[in-house]
N, C-alpha and C positions, 0 to 999 in steps of 0.2 A: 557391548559392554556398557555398563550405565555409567554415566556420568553429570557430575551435579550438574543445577543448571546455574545455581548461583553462587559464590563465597561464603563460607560457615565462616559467621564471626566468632573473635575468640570469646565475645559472653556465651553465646549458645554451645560451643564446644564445649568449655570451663563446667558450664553448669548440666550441663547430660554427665562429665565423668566425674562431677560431684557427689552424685549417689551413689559411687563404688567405695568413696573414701568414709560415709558414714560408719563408725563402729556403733550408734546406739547412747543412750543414756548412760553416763556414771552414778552410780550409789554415790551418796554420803552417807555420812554416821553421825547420828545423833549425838549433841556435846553433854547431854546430859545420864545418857544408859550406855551410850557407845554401840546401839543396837543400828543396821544400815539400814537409812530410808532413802524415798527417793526425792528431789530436788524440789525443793515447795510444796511439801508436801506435810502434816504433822506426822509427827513417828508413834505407831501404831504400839510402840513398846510401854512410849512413858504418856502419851498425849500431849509434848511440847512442840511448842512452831515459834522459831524466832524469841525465844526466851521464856515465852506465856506460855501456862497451863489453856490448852485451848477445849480437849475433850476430856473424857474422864475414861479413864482405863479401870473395868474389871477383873478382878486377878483369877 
């Protein structure tokens, strides 16, 4: 039967069942179209980041 040879600290445990608790990135939504971007990111809708016109959107 195997058996460890040494004591699993609880950082190493903690952080292997850490990646089961990951769900993923959250949407935001843009304060200006209400359209969902993703986090630091400009919004593809309106071209604002952080209150600035940053790109220019094509309609």
């Amino acid at each position: 039967m195997g058996v460890p040879k040494r004591k699993m600290s609880k950082m190493k445990k903690r952080s292997r069942k850490a990646a089961n608790r990951y769900e993923g990135v959250e949407a935001t939504f843009c304060q200006s179209c209400g359209k969902p971007v993703a986090p630091h990111r400009a919004c593809k809708g309106c071209g604002i980041y952080k209150g600035k016109q940053v790109i220019t959107v094509s309609e």
